[in-house]
VEXTOR-270550 format. One record per residue: residue in one letter; y, x, z of N, C-alpha, C in turn. Coordinates in steps of 0.1 Angstrom, whole numbers, padded with zeros to 4 digits, always signed. Atoms other than C-alpha are relative to their C-alpha. Layout:
REM residues N
AYXZYXZYXZ ...
***
This chain:
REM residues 322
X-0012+0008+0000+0000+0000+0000+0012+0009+0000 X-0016-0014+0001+0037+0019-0009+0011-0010+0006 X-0015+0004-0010+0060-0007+0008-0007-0009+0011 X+0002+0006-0009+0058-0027+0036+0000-0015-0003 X+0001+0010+0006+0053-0062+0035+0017-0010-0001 X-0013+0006-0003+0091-0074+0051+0008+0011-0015 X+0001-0004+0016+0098-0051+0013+0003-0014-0005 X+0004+0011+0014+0087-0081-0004+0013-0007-0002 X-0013+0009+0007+0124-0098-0002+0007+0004-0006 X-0008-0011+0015+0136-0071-0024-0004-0003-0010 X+0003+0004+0013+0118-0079-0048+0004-0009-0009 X-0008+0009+0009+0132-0099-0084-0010-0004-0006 X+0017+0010+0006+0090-0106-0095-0006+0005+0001 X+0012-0004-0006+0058-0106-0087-0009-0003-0005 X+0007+0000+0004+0027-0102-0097-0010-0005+0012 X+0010+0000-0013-0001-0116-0075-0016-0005-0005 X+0014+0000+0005-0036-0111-0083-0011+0001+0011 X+0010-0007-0009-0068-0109-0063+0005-0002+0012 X-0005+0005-0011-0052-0127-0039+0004-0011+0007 X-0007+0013+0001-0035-0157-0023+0009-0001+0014 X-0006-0005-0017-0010-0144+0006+0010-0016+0007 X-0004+0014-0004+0005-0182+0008-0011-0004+0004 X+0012+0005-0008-0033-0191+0021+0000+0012+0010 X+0008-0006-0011-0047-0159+0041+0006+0015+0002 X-0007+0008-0009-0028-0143+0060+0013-0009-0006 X-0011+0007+0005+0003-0173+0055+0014+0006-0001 X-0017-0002-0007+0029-0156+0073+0007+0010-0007 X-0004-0009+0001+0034-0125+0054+0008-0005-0011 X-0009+0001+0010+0046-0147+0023+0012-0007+0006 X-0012+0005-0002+0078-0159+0041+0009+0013-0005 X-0006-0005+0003+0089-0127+0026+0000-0002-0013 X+0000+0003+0010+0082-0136-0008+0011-0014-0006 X-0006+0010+0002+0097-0171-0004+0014+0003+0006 X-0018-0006-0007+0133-0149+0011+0001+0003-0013 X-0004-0004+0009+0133-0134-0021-0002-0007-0013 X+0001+0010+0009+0127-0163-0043+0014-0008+0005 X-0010+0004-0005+0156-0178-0022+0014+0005+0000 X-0012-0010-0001+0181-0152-0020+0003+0011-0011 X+0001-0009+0015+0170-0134-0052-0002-0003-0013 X+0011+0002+0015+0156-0156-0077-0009+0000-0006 X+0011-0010+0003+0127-0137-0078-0008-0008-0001 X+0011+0003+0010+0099-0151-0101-0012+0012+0002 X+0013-0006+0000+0063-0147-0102-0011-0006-0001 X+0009+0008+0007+0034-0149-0119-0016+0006+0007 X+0015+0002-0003-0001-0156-0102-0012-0003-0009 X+0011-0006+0004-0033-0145-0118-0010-0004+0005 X+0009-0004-0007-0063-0160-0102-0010-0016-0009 X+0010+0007+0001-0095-0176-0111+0001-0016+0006 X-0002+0018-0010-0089-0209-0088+0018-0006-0002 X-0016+0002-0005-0055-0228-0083+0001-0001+0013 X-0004+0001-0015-0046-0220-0048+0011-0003-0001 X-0015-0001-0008-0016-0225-0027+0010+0005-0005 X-0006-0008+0007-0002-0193-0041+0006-0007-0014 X-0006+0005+0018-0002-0207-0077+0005-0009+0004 X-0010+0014-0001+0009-0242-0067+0020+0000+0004 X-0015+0002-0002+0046-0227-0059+0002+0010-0007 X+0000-0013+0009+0042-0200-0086+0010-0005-0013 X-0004+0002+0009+0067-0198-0114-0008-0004-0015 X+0012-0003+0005+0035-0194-0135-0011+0003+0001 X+0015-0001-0005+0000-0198-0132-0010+0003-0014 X+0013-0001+0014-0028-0186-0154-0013+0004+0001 X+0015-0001-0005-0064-0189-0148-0009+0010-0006 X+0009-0011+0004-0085-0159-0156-0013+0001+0002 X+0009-0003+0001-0118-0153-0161-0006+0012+0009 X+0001-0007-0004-0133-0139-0135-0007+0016+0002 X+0004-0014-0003-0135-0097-0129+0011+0005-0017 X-0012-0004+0012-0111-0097-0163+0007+0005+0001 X-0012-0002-0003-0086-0085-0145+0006+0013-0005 X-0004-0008+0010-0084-0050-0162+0005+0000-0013 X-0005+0006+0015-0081-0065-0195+0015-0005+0006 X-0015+0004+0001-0048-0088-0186+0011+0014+0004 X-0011-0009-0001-0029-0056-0171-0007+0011-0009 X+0000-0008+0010-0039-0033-0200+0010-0010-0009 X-0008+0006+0009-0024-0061-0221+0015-0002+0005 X-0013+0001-0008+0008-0065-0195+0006+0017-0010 X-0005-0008+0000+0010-0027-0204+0001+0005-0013 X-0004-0006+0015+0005-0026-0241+0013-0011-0007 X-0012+0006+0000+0030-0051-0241+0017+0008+0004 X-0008-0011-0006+0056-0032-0220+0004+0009-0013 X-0002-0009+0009+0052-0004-0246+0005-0007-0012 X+0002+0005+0017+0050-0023-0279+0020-0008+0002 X-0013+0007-0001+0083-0040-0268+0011+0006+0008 X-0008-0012-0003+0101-0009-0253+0004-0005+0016 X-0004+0007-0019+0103-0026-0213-0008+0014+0003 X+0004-0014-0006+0096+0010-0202+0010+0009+0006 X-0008-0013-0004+0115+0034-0179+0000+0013-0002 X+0007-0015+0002+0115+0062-0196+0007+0012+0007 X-0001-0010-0009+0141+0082-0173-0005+0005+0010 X+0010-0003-0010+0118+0075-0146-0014+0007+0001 X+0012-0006+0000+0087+0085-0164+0000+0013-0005 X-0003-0018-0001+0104+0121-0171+0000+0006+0009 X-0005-0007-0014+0114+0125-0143-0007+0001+0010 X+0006-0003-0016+0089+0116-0113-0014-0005-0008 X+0021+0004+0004+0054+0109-0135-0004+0012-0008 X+0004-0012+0011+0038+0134-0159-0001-0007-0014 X+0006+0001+0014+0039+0115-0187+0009+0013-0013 X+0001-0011+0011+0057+0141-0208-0006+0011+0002 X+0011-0010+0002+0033+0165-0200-0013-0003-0012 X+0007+0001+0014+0014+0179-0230-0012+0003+0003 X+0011+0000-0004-0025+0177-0224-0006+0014-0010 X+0003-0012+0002-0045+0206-0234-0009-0005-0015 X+0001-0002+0013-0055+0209-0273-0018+0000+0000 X+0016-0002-0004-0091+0201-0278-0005-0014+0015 X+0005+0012-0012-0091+0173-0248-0012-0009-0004 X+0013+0012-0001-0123+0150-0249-0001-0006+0008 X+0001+0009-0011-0124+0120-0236-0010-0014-0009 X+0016+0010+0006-0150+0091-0241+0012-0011-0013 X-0002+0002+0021-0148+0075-0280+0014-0016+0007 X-0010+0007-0001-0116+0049-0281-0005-0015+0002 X+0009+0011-0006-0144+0018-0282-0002+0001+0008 X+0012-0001-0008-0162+0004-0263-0009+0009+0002 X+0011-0007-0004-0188+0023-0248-0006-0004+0008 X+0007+0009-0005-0217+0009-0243-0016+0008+0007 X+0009-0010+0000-0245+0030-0224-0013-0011+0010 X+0013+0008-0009-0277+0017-0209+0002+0005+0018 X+0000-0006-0009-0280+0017-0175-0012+0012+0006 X+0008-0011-0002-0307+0041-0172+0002+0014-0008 X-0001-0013+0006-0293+0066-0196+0014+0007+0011 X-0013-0012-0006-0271+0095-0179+0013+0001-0010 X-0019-0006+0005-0231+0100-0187+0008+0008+0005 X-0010-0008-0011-0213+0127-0180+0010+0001-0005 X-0013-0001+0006-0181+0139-0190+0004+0016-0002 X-0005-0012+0005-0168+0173-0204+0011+0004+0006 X-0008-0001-0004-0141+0182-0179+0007+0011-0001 X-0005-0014-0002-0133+0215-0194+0015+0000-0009 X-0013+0000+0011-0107+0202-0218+0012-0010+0009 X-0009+0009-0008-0092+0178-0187+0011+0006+0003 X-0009-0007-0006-0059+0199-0182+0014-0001-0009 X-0013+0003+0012-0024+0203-0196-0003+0013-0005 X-0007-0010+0010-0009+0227-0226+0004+0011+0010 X-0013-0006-0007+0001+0258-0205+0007+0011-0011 X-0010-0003+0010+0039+0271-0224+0009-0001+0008 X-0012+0006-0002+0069+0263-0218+0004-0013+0001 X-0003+0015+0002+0085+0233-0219+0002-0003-0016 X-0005+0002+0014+0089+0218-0259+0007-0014+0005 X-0008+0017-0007+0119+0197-0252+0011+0005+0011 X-0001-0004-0008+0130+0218-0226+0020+0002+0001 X-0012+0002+0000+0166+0221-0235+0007-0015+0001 X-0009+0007-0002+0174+0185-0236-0004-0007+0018 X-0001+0005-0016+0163+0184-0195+0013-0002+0004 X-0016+0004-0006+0191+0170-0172-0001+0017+0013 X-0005-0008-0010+0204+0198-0146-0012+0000+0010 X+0003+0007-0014+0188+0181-0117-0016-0001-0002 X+0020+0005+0006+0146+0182-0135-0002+0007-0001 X+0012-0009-0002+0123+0201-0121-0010-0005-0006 X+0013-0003+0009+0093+0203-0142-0006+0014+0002 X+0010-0012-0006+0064+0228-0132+0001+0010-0009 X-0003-0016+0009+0067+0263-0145-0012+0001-0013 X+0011-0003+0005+0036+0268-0165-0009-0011-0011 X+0004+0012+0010+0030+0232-0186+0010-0005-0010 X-0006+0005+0005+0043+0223-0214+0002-0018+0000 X-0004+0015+0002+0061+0190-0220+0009-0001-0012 X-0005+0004+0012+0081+0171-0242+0007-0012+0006 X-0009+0009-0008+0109+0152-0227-0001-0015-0010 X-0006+0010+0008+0114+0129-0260-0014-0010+0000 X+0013+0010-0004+0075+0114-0248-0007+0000-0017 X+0004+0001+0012+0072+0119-0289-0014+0009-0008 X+0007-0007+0000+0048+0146-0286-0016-0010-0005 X+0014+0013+0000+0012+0131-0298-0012+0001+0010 X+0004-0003-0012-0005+0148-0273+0006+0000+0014 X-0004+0005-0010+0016+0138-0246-0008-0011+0009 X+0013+0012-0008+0000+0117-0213+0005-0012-0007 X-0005+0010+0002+0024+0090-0224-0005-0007-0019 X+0012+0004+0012+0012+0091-0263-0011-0002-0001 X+0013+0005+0003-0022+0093-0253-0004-0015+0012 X-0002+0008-0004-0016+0069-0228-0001-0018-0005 X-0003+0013+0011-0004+0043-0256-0012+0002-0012 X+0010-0004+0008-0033+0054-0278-0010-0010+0006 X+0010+0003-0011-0054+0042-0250-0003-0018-0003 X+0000+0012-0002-0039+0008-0247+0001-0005-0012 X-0003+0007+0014-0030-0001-0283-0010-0012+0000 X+0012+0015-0001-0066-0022-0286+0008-0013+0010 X-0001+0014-0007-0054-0048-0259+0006-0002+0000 X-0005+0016+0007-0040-0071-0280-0001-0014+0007 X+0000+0013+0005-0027-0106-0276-0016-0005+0003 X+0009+0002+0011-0061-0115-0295-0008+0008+0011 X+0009-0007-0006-0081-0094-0271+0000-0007+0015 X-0004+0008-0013-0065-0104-0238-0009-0012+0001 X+0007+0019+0000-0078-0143-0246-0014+0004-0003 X+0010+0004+0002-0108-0135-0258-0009+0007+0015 X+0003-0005-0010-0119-0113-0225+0001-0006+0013 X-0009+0009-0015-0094-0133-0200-0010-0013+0003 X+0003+0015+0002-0101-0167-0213+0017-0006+0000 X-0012+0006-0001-0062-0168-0211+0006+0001-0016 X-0006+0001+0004-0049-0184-0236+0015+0010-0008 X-0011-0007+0004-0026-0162-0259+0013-0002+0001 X-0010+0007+0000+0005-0182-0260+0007+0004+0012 X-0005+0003-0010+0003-0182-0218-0001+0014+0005 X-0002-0010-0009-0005-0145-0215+0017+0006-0008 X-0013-0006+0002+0024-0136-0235+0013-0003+0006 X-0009+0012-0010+0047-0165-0215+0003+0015+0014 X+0005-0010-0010+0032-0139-0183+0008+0013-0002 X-0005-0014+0005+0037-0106-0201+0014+0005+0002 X-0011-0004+0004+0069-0111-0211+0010-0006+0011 X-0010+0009-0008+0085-0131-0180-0006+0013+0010 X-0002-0014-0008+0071-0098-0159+0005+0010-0005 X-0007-0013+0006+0080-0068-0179+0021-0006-0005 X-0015+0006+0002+0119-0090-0182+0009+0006+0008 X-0003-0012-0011+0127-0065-0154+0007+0013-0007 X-0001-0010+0008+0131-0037-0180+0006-0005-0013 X+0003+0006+0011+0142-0060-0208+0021+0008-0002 X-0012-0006+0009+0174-0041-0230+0003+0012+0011 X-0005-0008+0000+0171-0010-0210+0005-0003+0019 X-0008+0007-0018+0183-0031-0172-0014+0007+0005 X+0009-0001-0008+0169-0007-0145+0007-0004+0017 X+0002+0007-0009+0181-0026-0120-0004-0006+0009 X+0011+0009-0006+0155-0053-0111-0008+0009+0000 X+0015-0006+0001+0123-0042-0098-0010-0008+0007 X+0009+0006-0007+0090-0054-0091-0009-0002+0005 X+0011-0004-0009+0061-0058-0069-0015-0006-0007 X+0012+0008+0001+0024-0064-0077-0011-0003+0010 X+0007+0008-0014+0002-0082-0047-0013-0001-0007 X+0012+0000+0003-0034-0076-0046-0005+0001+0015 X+0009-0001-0012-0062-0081-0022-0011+0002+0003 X+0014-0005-0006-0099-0079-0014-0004-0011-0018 X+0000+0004+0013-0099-0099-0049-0002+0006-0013 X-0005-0013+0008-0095-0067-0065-0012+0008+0005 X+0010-0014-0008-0115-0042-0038-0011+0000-0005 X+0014+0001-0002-0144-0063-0039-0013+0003-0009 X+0012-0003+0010-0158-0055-0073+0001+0014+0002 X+0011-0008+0002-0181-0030-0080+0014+0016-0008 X-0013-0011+0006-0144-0012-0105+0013-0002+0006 X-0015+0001-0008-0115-0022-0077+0005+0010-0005 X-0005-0009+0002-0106+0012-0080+0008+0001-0010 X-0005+0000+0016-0098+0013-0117+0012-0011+0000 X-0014+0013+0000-0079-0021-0113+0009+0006+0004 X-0007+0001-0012-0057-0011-0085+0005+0015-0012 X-0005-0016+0006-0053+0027-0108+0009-0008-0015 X-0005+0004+0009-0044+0005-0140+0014-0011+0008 X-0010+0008-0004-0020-0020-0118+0016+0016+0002 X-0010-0012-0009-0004+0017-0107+0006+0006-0012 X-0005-0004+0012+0000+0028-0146+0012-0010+0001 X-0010+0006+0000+0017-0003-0147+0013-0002+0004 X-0013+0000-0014+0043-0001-0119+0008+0015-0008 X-0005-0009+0001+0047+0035-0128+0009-0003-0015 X-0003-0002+0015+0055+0030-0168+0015-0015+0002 X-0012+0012-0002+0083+0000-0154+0008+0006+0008 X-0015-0001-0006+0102+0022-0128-0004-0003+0011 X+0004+0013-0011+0086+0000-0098-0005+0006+0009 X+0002-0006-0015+0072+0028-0073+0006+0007+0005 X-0008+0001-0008+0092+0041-0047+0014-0004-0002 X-0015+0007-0002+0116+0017-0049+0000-0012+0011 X+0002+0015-0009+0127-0014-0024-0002-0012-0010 X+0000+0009+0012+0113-0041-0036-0017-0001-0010 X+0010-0001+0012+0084-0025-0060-0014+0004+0007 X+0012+0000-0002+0052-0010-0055-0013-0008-0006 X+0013+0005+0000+0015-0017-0058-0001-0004+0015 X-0002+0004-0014+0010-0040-0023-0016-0004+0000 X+0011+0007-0001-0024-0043-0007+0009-0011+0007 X-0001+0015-0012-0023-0082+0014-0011+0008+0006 X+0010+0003-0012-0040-0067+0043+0003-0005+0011 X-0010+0003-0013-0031-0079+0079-0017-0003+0011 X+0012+0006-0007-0070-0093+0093-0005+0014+0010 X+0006-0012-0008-0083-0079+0122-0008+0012-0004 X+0010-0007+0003-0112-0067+0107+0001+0009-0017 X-0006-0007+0014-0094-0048+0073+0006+0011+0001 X-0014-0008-0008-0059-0034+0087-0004+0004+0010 X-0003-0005-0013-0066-0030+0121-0011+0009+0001 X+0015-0005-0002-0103-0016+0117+0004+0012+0001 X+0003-0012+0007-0092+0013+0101+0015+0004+0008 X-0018-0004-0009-0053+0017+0121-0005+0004+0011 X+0001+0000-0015-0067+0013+0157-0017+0004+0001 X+0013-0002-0001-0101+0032+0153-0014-0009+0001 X+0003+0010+0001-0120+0003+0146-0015+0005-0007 X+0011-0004+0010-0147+0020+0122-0005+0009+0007 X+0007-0012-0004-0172+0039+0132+0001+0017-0002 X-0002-0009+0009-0165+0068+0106+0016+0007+0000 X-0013-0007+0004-0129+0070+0108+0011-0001+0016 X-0006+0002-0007-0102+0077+0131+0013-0006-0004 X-0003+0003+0008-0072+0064+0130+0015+0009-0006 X-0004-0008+0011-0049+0075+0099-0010+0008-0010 X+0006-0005+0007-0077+0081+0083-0008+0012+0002 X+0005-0008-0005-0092+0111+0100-0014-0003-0001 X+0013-0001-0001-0125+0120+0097-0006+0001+0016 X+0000+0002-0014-0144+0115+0132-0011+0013-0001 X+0014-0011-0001-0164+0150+0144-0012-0008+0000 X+0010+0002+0002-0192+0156+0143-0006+0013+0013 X+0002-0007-0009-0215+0177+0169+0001+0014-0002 X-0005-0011+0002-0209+0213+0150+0011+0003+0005 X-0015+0000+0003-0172+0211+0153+0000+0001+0018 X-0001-0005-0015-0168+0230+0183+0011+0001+0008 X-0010-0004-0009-0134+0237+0186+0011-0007-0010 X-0005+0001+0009-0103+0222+0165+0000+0007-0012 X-0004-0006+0016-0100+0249+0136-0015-0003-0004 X+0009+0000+0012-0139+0245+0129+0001-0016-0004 X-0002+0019+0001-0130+0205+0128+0006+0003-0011 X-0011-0009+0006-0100+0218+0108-0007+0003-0015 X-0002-0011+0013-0113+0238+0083-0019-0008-0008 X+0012+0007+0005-0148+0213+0077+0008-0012-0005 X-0003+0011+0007-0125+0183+0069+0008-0001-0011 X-0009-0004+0010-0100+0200+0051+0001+0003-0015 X+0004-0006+0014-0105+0196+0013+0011+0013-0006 X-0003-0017+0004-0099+0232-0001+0003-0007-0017 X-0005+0001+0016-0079+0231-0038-0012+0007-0011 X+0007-0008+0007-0100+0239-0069+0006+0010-0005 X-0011-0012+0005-0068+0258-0082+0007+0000+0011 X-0011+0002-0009-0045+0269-0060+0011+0002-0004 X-0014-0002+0003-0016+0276-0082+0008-0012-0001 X-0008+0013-0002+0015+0252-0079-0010-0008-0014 X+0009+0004+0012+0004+0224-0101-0011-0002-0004 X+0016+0000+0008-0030+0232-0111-0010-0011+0011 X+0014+0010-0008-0046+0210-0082+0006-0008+0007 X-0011+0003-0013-0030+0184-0063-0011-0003+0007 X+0009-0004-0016-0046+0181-0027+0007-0005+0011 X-0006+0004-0010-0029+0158-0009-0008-0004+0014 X+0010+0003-0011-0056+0155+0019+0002+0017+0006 X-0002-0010-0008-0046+0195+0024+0004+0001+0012 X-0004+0003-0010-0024+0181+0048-0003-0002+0014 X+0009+0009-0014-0050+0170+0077+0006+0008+0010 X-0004-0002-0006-0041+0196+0096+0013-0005+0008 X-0010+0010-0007-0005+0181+0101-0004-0013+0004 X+0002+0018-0005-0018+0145+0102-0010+0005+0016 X+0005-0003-0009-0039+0164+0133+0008+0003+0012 X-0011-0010-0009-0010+0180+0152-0001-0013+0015 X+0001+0007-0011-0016+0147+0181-0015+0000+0007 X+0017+0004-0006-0052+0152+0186+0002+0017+0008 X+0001-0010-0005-0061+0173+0219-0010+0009-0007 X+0009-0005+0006-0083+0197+0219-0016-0005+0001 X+0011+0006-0007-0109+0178+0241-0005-0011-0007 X+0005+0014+0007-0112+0151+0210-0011+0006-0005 X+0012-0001+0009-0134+0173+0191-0012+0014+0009 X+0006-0006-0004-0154+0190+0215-0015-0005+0006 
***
């Protein structure tokens, strides 16, 4: 979750999928209904059933359930194809003008259809950027830091760029695709499409907006993937770290939020901490067993944001892991 939920009255529209935060918990949408009050703010509900949610929804569109990848790939090849994209945001704090490494392999642009008993792997030797200079590099602003050692391409025109292969990616999900995968109606995902990406519409980075998801999303088998394609989305509109935007889980239940906040789980402490184990004799061997180690360590080459444990550690005695 990147904002808080009392956030949500910043918000100018919403996306709410995999969810129904006007049913379960109720309370947290009185911030949603502040910012429909005080903002305007529109929003379009996504869900298999008509709940609650949808019945005070600007827009409702019934989907086909576990589709949900499909409609925000089509949100996002929309976005592009109709230029509702922040592109000084995506120079600036995303990688999309970074240029991918020449020779990249990634699985065929179809479908791909594999049995489940045959093996898939992946070729991760080409997964990397261009390292050069920057191409492009002169028309940076003052103030843009871009990593020493990768090329980019500020004008996103590059064809190997993340953001061209990006759009390469999504091109297929069409209109025409969306419906036939969703079950939504062409007519009512473009209605959708285009009344969320209207945020970005002539270039206005003003508005921004939030997407609401819940155990709607988690519960399948590819949550992950959803929740990573809801994140392209946000990112490619301008929408994460801002008030207002974000990707938002609806957690709040005892047994969700709090399991995992107030050491609730067997496995975890809380913030996430791994809980010893009987080796871990002293803090540094705790320390240095939880601690994922970078595959690169040069700036760049690896991010590793779990390096950190140690600081997220700095309140535990020493007598926790002993």
């Amino acid at each position: 979750m990147t904002n808080g939920y009392v956030d949500i009255k910043n918000t100018d529209m919403m996306l709410i999928m995999g969810g129904k935060p006007r049913g379960e918990p109720s309370m947290r949408f009185k911030w949603a209904i502040e910012a429909k009050r005080t903002r305007n703010a529109k929003d379009d509900v996504v869900d298999p059933r008509f709940t609650r949610t949808a019945a005070t929804s600007d827009l409702f569109l019934q989907i086909r359930a576990g589709a949900d990848i499909a409609f925000l790939g089509g949100v996002i090849h929309y976005a592009i194809e109709n230029n509702r994209i922040a592109k000084e945001y995506l120079t600036n704090f995303t990688n999309a003008a970074f240029i991918v490494k020449e020779g990249f392999n990634w699985p065929r642009m179809d479908c791909i259809r594999v049995s489940m008993q045959q093996a898939q792997t992946y070729d991760k030797s080409t997964w990397n950027y261009e390292e050069a200079g920057g191409v492009g590099a002169a028309t940076a602003s003052a103030k843009l830091t871009l990593p020493p050692k990768i090329a980019y391409d500020l004008t996103l025109q590059h064809p190997r760029c993340v953001f061209q292969l990006l759009k390469k990616q999504y091109s297929r999900y069409t209109p025409e695709m969306v419906e036939r995968i969703t079950g939504i109606p062409k007519n009512q995902f473009l209605k959708a499409a285009d009344l969320f990406t209207s945020i970005r519409k002539d270039g206005d980075m003003k508005k921004v907006a939030t997407i609401m998801y819940a155990v709607g999303w988690t519960q399948h088998t590819f949550g992950t993937q959803i929740i990573r394609t809801a994140a392209m989305l946000q990112l490619m509109l301008g929408n994460v770290g801002r008030a207002g935007g974000g990707v938002n889980a609806l957690r709040g239940h005892s047994n969700i939020q709090g399991a995992t906040d107030m050491g609730g789980v067997f496995d975890i402490w809380p913030g996430y901490l791994k809980v010893p184990n009987p080796t871990d004799a002293d803090l540094k061997t705790y320390l240095d067993r939880t601690t994922p180690k970078v595959s690169k360590p040069a700036e760049w080459d690896s991010f590793n944001y779990w390096s950190n444990t140690p600081k997220f550690c700095r309140f535990l005695p020493e007598s926790h892991v002993r």
